[in-house]
C-alpha positions as CSV (number, residue, x, y, z in Angstrom):
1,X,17.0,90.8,-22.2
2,X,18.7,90.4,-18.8
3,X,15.6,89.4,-17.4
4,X,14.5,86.8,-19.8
5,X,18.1,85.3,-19.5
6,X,17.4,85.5,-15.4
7,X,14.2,83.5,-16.0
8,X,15.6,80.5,-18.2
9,X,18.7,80.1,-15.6
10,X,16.2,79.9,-12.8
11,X,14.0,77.2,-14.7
12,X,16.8,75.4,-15.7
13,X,17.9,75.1,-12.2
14,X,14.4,74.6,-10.8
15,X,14.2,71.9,-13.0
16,X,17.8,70.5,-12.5
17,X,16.8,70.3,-8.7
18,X,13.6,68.6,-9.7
19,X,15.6,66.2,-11.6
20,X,17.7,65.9,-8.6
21,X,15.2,65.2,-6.3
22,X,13.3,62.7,-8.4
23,X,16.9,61.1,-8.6
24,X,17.2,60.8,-4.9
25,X,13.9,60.3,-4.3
26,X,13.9,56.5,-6.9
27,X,17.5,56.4,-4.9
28,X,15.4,55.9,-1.6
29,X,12.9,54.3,-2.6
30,X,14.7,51.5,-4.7
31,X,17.6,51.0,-1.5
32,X,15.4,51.7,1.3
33,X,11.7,51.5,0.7
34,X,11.7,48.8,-1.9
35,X,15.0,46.7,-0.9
36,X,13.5,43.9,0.8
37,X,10.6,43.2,-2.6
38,X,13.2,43.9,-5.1
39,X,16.3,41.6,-3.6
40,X,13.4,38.8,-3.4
41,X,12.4,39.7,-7.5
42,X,16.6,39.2,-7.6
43,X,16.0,36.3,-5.6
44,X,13.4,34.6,-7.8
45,X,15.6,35.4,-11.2
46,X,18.8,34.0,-10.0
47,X,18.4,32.0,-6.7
48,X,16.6,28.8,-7.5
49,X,15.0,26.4,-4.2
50,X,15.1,22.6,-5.4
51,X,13.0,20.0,-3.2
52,X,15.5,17.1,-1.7
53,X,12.9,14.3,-2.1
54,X,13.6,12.2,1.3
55,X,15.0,8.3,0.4
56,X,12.1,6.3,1.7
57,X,11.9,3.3,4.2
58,X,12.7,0.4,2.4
59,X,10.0,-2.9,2.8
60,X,11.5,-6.2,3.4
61,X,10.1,-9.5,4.5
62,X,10.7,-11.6,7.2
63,X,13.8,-12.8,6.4
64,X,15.3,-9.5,5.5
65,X,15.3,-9.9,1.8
66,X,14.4,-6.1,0.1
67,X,10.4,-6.1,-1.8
68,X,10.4,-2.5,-2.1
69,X,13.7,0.4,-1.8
70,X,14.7,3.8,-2.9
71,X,17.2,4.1,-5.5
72,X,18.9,7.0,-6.2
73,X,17.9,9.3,-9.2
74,X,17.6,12.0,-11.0
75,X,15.3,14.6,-12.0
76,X,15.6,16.5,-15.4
77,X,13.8,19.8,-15.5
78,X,14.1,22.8,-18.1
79,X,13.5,26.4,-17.9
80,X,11.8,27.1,-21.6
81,X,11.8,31.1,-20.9
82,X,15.4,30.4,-19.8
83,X,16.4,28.6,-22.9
84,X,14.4,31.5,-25.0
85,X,16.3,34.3,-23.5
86,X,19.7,32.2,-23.5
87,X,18.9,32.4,-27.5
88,X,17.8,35.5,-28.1
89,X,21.2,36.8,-26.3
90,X,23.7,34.2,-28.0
91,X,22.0,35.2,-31.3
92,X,21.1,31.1,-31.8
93,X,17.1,30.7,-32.8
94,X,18.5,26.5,-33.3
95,X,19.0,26.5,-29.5
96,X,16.0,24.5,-28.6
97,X,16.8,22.0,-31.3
98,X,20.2,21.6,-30.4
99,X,19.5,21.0,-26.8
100,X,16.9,18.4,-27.7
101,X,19.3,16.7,-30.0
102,X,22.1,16.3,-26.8
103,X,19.1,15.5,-24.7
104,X,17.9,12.8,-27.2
105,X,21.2,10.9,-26.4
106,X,20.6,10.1,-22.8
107,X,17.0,10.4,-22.4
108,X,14.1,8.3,-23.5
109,X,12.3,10.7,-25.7
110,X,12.4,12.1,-29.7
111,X,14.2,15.2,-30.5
112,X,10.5,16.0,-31.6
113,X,9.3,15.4,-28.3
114,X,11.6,16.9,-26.4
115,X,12.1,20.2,-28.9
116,X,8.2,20.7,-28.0
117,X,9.1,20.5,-24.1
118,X,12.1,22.8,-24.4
119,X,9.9,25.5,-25.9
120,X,7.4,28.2,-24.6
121,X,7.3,30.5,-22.2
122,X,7.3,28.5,-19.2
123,X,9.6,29.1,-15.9
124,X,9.8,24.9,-15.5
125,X,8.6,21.6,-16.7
126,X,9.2,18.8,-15.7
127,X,11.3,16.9,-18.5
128,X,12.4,13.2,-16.9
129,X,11.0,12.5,-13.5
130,X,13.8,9.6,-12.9
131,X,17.2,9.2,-14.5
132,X,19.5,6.9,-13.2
133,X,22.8,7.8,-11.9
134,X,24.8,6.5,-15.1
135,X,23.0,8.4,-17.6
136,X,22.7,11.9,-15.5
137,X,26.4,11.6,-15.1
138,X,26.7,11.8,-19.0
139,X,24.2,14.3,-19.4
140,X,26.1,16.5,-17.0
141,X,29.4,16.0,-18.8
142,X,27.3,18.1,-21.6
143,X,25.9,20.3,-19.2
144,X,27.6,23.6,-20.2
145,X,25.8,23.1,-23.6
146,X,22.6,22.8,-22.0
147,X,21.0,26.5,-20.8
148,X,17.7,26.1,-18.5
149,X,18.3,22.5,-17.8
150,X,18.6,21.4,-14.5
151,X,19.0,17.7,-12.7
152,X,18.0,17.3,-9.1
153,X,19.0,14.6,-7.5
154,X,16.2,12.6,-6.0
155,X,15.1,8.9,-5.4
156,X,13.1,6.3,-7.1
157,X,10.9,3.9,-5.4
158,X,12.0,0.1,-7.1
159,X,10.4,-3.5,-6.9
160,X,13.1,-5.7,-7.3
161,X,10.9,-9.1,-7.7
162,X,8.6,-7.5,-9.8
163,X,4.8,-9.1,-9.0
164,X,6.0,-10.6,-5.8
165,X,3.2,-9.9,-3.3
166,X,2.2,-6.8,-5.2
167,X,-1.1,-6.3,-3.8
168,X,0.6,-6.3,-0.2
169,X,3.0,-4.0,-0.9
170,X,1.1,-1.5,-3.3
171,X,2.5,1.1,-5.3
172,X,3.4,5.0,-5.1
173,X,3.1,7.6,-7.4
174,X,5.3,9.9,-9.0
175,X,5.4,12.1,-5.6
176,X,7.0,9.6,-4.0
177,X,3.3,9.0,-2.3
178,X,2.0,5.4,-1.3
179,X,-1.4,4.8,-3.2
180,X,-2.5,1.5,-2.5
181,X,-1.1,-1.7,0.3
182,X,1.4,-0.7,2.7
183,X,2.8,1.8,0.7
184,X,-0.4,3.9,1.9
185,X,-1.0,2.4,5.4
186,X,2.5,2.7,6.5
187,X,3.0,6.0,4.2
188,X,3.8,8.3,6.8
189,X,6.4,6.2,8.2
190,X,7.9,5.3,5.1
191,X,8.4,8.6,3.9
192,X,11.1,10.5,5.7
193,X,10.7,14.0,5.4
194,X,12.1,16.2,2.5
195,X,14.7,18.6,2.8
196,X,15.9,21.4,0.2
197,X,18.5,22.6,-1.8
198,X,18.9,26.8,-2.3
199,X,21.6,27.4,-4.4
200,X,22.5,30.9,-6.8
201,X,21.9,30.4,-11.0
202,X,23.7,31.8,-14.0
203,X,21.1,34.0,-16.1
204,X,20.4,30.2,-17.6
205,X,19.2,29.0,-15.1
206,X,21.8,26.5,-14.5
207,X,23.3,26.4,-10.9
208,X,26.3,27.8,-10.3
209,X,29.2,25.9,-8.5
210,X,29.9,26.9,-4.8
211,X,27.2,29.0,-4.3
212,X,24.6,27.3,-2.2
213,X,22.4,29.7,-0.4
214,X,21.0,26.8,2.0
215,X,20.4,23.4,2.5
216,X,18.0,21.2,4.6
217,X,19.1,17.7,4.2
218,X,16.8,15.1,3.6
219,X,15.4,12.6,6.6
220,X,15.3,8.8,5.4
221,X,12.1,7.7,6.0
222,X,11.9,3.6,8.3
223,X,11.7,0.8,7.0
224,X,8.4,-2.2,7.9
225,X,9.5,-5.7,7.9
226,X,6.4,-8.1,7.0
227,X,5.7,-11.6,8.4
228,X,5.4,-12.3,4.6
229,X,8.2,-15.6,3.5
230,X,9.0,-14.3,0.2
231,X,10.4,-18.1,-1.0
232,X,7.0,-19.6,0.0
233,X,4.9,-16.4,-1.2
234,X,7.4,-16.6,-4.8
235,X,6.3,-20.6,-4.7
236,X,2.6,-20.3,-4.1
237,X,2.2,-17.2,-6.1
238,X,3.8,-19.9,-9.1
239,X,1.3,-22.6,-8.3
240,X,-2.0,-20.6,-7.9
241,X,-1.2,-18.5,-11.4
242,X,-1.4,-22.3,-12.7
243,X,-4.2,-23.7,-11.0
244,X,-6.0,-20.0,-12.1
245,X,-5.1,-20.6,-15.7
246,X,-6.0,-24.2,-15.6
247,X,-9.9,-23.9,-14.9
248,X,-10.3,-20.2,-16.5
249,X,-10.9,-18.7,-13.4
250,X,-11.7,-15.3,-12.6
251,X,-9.4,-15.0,-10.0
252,X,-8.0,-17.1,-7.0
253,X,-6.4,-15.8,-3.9
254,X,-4.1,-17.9,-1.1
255,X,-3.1,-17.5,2.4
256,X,-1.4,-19.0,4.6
257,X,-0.9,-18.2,8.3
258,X,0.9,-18.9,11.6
259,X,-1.8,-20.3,13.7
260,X,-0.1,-19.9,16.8
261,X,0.7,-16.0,16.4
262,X,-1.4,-14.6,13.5
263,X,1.0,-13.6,11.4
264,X,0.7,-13.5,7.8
265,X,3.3,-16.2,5.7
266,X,1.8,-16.0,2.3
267,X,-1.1,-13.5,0.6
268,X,-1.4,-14.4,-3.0
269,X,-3.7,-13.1,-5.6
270,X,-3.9,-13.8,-9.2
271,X,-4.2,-11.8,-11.6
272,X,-1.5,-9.5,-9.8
273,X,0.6,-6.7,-11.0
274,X,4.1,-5.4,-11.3
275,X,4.3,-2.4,-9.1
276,X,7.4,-0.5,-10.8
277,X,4.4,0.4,-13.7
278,X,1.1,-0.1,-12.0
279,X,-0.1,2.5,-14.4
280,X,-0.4,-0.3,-17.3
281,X,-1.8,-2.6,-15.3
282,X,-5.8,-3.7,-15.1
283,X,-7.1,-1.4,-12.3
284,X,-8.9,-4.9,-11.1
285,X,-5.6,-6.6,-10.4
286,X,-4.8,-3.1,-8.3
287,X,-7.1,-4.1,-5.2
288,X,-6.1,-6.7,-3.0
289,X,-8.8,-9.5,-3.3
290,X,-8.0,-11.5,-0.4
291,X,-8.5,-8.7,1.9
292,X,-11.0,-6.6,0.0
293,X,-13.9,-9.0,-1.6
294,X,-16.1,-11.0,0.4
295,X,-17.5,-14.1,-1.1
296,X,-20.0,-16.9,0.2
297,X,-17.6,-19.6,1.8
298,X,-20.0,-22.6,1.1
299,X,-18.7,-25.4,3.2
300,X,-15.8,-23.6,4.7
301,X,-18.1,-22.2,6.9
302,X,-18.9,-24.8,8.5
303,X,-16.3,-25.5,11.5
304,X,-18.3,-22.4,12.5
305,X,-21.6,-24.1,12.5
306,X,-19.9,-27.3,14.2
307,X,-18.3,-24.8,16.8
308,X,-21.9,-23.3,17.5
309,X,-23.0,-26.8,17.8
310,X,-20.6,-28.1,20.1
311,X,-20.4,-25.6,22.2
312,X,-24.0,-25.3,23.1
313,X,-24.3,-28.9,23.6
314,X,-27.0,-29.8,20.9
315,X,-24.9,-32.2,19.1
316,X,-22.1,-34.3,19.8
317,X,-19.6,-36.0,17.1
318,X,-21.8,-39.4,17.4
319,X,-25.7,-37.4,17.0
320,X,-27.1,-39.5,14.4
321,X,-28.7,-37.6,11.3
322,X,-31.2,-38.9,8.5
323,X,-30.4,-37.5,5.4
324,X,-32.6,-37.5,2.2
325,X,-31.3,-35.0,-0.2
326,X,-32.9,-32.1,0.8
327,X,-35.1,-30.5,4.0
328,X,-38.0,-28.5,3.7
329,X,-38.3,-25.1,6.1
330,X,-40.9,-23.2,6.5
331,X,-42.4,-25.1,3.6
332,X,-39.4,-24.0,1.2
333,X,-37.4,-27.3,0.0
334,X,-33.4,-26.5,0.3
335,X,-31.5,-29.0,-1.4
336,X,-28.3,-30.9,-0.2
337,X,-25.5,-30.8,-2.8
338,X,-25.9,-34.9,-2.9
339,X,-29.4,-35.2,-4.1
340,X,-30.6,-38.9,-2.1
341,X,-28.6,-38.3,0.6
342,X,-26.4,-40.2,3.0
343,X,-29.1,-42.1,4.9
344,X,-28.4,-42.2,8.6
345,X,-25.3,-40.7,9.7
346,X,-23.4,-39.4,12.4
347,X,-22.6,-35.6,12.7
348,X,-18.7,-36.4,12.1
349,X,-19.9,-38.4,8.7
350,X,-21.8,-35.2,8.0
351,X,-18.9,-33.3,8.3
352,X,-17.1,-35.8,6.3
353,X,-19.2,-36.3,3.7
354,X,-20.4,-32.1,3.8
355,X,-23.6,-32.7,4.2
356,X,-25.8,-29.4,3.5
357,X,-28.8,-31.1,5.3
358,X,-27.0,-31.7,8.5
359,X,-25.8,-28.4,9.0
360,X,-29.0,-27.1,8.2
361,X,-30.3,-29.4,10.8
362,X,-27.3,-27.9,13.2
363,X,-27.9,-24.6,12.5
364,X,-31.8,-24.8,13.0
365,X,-31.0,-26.2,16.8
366,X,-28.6,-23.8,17.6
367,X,-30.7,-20.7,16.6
368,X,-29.9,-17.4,15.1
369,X,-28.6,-15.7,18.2
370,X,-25.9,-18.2,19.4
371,X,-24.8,-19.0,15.7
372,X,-24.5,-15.0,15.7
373,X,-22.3,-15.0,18.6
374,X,-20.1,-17.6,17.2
375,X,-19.4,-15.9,13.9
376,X,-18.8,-12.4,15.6
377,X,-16.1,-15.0,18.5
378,X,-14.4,-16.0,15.4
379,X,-14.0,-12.3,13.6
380,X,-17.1,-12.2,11.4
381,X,-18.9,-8.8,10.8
382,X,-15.3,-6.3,11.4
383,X,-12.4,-5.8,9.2
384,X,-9.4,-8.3,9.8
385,X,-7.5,-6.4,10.9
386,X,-4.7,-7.3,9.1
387,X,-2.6,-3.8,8.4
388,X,-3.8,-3.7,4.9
389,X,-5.8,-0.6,3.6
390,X,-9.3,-2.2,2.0
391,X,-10.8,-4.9,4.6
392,X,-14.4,-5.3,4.2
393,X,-16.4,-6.5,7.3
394,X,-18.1,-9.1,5.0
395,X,-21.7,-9.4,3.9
396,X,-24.8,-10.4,6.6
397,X,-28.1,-10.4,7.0
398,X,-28.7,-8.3,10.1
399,X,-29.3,-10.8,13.2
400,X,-32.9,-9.5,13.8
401,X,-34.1,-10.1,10.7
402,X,-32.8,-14.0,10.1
403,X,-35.7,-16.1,9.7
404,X,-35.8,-20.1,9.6
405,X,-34.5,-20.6,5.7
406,X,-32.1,-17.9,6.3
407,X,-30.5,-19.6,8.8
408,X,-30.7,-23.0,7.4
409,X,-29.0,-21.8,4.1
410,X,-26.3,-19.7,6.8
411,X,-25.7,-23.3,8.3
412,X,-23.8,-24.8,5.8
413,X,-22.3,-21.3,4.3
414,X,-24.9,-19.7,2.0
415,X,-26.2,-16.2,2.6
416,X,-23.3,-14.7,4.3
417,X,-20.4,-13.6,2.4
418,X,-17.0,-13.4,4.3
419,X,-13.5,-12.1,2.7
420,X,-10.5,-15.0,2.4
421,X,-8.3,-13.3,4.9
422,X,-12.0,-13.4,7.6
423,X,-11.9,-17.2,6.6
424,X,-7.4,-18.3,7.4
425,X,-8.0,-15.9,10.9
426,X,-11.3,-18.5,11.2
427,X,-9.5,-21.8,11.1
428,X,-6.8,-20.9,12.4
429,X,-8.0,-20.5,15.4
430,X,-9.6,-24.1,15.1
431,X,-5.5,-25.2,14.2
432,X,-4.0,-23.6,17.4
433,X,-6.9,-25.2,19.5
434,X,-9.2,-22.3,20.2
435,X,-7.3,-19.1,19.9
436,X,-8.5,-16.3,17.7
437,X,-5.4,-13.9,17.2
438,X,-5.6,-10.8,15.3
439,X,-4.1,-11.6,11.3
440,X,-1.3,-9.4,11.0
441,X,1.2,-8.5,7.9
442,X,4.1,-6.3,9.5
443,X,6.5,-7.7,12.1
444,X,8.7,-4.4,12.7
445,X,9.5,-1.2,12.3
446,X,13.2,-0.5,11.3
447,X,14.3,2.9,11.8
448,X,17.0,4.6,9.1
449,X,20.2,3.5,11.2
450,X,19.0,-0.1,11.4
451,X,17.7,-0.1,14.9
452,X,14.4,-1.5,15.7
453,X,11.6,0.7,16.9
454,X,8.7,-1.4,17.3
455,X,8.2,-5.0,17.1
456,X,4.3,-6.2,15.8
457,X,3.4,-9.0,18.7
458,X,1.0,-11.6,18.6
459,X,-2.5,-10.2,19.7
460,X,-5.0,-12.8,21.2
461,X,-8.9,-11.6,20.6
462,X,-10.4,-13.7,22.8
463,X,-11.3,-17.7,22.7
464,X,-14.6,-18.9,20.2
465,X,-13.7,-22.7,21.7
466,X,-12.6,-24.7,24.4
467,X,-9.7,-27.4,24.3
468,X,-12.9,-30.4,24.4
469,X,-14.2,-28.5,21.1
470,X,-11.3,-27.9,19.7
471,X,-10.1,-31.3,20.0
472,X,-13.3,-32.8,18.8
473,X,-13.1,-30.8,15.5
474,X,-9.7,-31.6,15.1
475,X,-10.9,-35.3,14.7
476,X,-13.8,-34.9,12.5
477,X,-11.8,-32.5,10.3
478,X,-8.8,-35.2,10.2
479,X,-11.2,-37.8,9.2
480,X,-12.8,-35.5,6.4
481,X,-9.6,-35.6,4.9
482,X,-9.1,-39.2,5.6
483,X,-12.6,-40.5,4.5
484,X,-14.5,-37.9,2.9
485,X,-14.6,-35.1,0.1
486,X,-10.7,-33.9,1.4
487,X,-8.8,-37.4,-0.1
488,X,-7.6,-35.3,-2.8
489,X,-5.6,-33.1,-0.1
490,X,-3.6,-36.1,1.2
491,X,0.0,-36.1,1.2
492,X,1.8,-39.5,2.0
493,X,3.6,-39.5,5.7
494,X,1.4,-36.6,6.8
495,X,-2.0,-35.5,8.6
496,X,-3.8,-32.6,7.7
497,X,-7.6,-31.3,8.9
498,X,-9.8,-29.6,6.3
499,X,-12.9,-29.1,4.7
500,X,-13.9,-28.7,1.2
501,X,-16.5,-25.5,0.3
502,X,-18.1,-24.8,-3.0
503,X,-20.5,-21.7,-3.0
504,X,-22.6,-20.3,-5.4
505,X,-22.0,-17.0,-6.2
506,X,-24.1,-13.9,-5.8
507,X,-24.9,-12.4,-8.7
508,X,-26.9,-9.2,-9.6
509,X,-28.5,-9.8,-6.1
510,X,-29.7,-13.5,-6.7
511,X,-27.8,-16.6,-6.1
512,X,-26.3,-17.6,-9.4
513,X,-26.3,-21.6,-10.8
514,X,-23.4,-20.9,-12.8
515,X,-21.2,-19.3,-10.9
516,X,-19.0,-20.6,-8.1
517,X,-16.3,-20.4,-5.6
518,X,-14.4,-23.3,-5.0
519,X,-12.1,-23.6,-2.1
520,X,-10.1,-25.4,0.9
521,X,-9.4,-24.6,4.3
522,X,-6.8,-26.8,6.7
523,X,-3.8,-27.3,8.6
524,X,-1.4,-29.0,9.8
525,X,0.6,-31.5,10.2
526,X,-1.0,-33.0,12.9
527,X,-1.0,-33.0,15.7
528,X,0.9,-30.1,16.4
529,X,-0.2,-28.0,12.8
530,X,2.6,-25.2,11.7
531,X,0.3,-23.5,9.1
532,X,-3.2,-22.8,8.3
533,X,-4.1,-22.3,5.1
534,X,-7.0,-21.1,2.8
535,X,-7.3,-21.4,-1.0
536,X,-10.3,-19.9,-3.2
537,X,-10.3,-20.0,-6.6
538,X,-13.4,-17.3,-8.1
539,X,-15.6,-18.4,-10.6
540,X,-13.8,-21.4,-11.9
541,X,-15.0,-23.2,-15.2
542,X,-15.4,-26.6,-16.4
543,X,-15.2,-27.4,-12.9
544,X,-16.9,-26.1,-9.8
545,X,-16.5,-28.2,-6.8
546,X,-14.0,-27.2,-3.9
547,X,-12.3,-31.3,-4.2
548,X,-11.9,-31.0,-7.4
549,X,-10.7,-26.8,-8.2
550,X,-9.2,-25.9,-4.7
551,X,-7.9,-29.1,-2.8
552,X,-5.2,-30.3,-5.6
553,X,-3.6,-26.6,-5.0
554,X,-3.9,-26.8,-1.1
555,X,-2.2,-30.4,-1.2
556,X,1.0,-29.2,-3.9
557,X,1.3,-25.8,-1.5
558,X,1.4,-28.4,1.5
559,X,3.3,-30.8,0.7
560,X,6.3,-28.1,-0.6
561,X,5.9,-26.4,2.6
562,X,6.8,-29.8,4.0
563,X,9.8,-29.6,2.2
564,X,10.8,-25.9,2.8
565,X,10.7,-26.4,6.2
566,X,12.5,-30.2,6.4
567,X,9.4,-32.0,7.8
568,X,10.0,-35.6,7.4
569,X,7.0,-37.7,7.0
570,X,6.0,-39.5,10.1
571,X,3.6,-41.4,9.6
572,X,2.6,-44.5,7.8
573,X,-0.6,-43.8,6.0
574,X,-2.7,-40.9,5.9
575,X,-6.0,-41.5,7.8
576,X,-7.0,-41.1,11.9
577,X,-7.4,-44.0,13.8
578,X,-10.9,-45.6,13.6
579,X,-13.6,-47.0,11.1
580,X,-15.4,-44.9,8.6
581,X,-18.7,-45.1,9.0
582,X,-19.5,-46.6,5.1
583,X,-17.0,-47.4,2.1
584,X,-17.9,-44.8,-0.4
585,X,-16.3,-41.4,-0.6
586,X,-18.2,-38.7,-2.7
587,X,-16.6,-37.9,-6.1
588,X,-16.8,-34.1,-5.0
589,X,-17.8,-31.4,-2.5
C-alpha cells in the first residue's frame, strides 16, 4: 500500500516537473527564441505602414500659368477582415451595412456597392483612390463609427484647362505614374520620391492618435516649364477644332515655332482629350499626331527641293521651264496637278504657281544623292527631337535604291512621308535665314523651392543654306503668297512667305485618289519673321487642296498672332516688289 502510494507521488511529481519544464521551455522559446518573429506577427496585426505618395512637379507654360499640379487628397481604404472581426466582437452582423450607409454620404458610390467592398475576408482594398479634402474631413468627423476604414492622405494629379495641349502634356495613372507626353518623358523628375507613414492601430484597424512608429516625409518632385503660350495654343486649338469640323476631317494638327531659337509656341491636335479622365477618351486622340504620324508633305516639301537646287547651282530663280501638264520618266507619265501646264516659266513662277513638273525637273538635275543630303541638313530621316515621347523619323525610300520616277515624285513631295513637327523645324530654318535649331517643348526645370535648375537653350544643328539661298527663297516664297496659290493667306498691312501642299495619301501601301492632306507652311512678317508656322489638316472632305483646306486657318492664326503680340501693319499692300510673270492665279494648289 505504502509503495503504491510512493509510486503515484513520484509520477505525480515527475509529471509536475515535466509540466514545468514544458512551461519554461514555451517561456524561452516564446521571449527569447521566437521574440523577434512573433513582435513582427504583433507588428503586422496592430502597426500599419501607409505610402506618403510624393506631391509631384507641377507643369506650367511659359508664362508661368499651371497646365498640370498636385492637389491634395485622400485615399479611402477598408480592412473587410477588420470590419468582420469588429462585428463578430460588438455582436453587430448589420456592421457592414451600416458602414456603407455613412460611407454612401460622402463618397460616390451605392450602399450596394460599397456593402460588397466592405465585405470578405480581405486585409485591404482600395475603396476611393481620391477624395478631396472637404469631403475626407466629413467622413472623419464619423470616423469612430467606421471600424477598418482608413484615409491616407495623398495627392491628385489635376488639369485645370482641361484639353489644353493635352497630347503635350499627357496623362498619369492612378500610381501617380506619367503614361503618355511629358508626364512620361520628364516622369522621373516630376515625381518626387515617396515617403511613409508607420503608425500603431486599434484591433480595427483604425490608427490610433499619437502613436506614430515612423515617418519619412515625402520629397516634392520639380516642376518643367514649356515654351508652349497657352493664350495662343487655347486660340489656335479653338480655330483648328473649327476648320477640322468644317471639312470632316480626320484630324488636323498646328505648330507654331520660334524660328530664331526652336522653341515650341503652339502644338495643337484635333481630336484631343481631357487629361483628368483619359480613360474615356478615344485611345486615337491619346497619341500626339503632330509628333508621332508621318504623312506625305506634297508641296511643302518643296523649299527642300529649291534649297537642293540652289545650292548646287543647277537652277537660279530666273531658269526658265516649259511646262505641259505632265513629264514622262523612264517612260512613266507623272502628271502635274494643273493638267496643260503653265507654258514657259521661270523657276520662282514654278514655285508660285507649284508646279509638280518643275520640281520634278529640279529634282532630276540635282540627283538622288545631293537631294539626300539636303533632306537629312534639314532634319529628315531622325526623330525631332522635340522632348516628346513618340517621334517617328518619317518614312523614305532608302537612298540606294531611288531610281528616276522615285525621285521625280520625291521632288515635289510624293513618296516620302515626314511628321508635322519634321516639317515647322524645316521652314523654320528657311524663316531665320538658314539655321536648323533643334525643336524643343521645355524651357526649364523648376526645382520644389522655386529655384531654377536647368534652363533648355537654343541648340543650333548645323546650317542646310547660306544667306544668298536663304534670301532668294525668301523672295520666291513672298511672291507665292503675293501672286500664286498662297493669296488666300494674305493679311492686309503684312508680308508672309509660304507654300501651299496637298498630298495624296498612302493607303494600304498604294497612293490613294481620295484621300489627302492639305496643308500650309510660312512665316513671318517680313522681313524680320517672328513665327513659323505649319498647318495640316488629314483627310479633309469636300475639299482637298492645301489653298483652299489649310491656308484660310494659317491666315486667321496669323493675323490673331498679329494682334497678341501688338504688331501694327506696316505696309500698304500685300505683295513683293516686282511684276508677276502672267495675270492669272490658280484657283488651288
Amino acid at each position: 500500500m505504502r509503495s503504491r502510494f510512493r509510486r503515484r507521488t513520484l509520477f505525480i511529481m515527475l509529471m509536475s516537473a515535466l509540466w514545468v519544464g514544458w512551461l519554461v521551455w514555451r517561456l524561452v522559446d516564446v521571449q527569447v527564441v521566437q521574440s523577434a518573429y512573433l513582435a513582427g506577427l504583433a507588428r503586422q496585426e496592430h502597426v500599419h505602414t501607409f505610402t506618403l505618395t510624393a506631391p509631384r512637379g507641377s507643369i506650367l507654360d511659359r508664362n508661368g500659368r499651371v497646365l498640370a499640379v498636385d492637389e491634395p487628397s485622400y485615399t479611402v481604404t477598408a480592412a473587410p477582415r477588420t470590419i468582420a472581426n469588429a462585428a463578430k466582437m460588438t455582436n453587430n452582423p448589420g456592421l457592414v451595412h451600416q458602414e456603407a450607409v455613412l460611407l454612401a454620404k460622402t463618397l460616390p458610390y451605392t450602399v450596394g456597392q460599397l456593402a460588397s467592398a466592405l465585405s470578405g475576408q480581405l486585409w485591404y482594398r482600395l475603396i476611393d483612390p481620391y477624395l478631396s479634402p472637404r469631403r475626407a474631413h466629413v467622413l472623419q468627423a464619423e470616423a469612430s463609427q467606421l471600424p477598418g476604414i482608413t484615409l491616407v492622405p495623398t495627392e491628385r494629379r489635376v488639369y485645370p484647362n482641361g484639353t489644353l495641349a493635352a497630347p503635350v502634356l499627357g496623362f498619369v495613372n492612378a500610381s501617380g505614374t506619367g503614361l503618355a507626353g511629358i508626364e512620361y518623358q520628364d516622369n522621373k523628375i516630376l515625381s518626387g520620391q515617396n515617403g511613409h507613414w508607420t503608425v500603431a492601430t486599434d484591433v480595427s484597424g483604425t490608427p490610433l492618435p499619437s502613436t506614430t512608429v515612423s515617418q519619412q516625409p515625402a520629397q516634392p518632385g520639380s516642376s518643367v516649364e514649356l515654351t508652349i503660350d497657352s493664350n495662343i495654343q487655347y486660340e489656335v486649338q479653338k480655330l483648328l477644332a473649327a476648320q477640322v469640323k468644317k471639312w470632316h476631317a480626320a484630324n488636323g494638327a498646328v505648330i507654331i515655332m520660334d524660328p530664331n531659337t526652336g522653341a515650341v509656341l503652339t502644338l495643337a491636335n484635333y481630336p484631343t482629350f481631357n487629361p483628368n479622365q483619359y480613360y474615356l477618351a478615344n485611345p486615337a486622340t491619346l497619341t500626339d499626331w503632330a509628333v508621332s504620324d508621318p504623312v506625305p508633305p506634297g508641296s511643302i516639301f518643296k523649299p527642300v527641293t529649291a534649297s537642293a537646287g540652289l545650292m548646287a547651282g543647277v537652277v537660279k530663280p530666273t531658269t526658265m521651264f516649259d511646262t505641259v501638264g505632265y513629264k514622262i520618266v523612264n517612260g512613266v507619265r507623272i502628271n502635274d496637278w494643273m493638267p496643260n501646264g503653265w507654258g514657259r516659266i521661270s523657276f520662282t513662277r514654278g514655285l508660285e504657281l507649284s508646279s509638280d513638273q518643275v520640281f520634278m525637273d529640279v529634282a532630276l538635275r540635282v540627283g538622288a544623292p545631293r537631294l539626300y543630303a539636303m533632306m537629312k541638313a534639314y532634319g529628315l530621316f531622325h526623330p525631332a527631337q522635340i522632348g516628346l515621347p513618340g517621334s517617328s523619323p518619317g518614312v523614305y525610300i532608302p537612298e540606294s535604291q531611288v531610281n528616276a520616277v522615285d525621285l521625280a515624285t520625291i521632288g515635289f513631295g510624293q513618296g516620302i512621308a515626314v511628321t508635322p513637327i519634321q516639317e515647322a523645324t524645316m521652314i523654320a530654318a528657311v524663316a531665320n535665314g538658314g539655321e536648323l535649331y533643334k525643336p524643343r517643348i521645355r524651357r526649364a526645370i523648376i526645382g520644389p523651392t522655386g529655384q531654377v535648375l536647368k534652363r533648355f537653350r537654343p541648340v543650333p544643328e548645323g546650317r542646310p543654306i547660306d544667306s544668298t539661298v536663304a534670301h532668294d527663297l525668301h523672295v520666291m516664297m513672298e511672291r507665292e503668297v503675293g501672286y500664286g496659290t498662297g493669296v488666300p493667306v494674305q493679311v492686309p498691312g503684312y508680308t508672309w512667305a509660304g507654300k501651299t501642299g496637298t498630298a495624296q495619301q498612302i493607303v494600304n501601301g498604294k497612293t490613294s485618289n481620295s484621300v489627302y492632306v492639305a496643308s500650309y507652311a510660312g512665316y513671318g512678317p517680313m522681313p524680320n519673321p517672328r513665327f513659323a508656322m505649319v498647318v495640316m489638316i488629314n483627310h479633309p472632305k469636300n475639299g482637298i487642296y492645301g489653298a483652299q483646306v489649310a491656308a484660310p486657318l494659317w491666315r486667321e492664326i496669323a493675323k490673331w498672332l498679329m494682334g497678341y503680340w501688338h504688331i501694327a501693319p506696316y505696309v500698304t499692300n500685300n505683295l513683293p516688289n516686282g511684276v508677276p510673270q502672267g495675270n492669272s492665279i490658280p484657283p488651288k494648289s
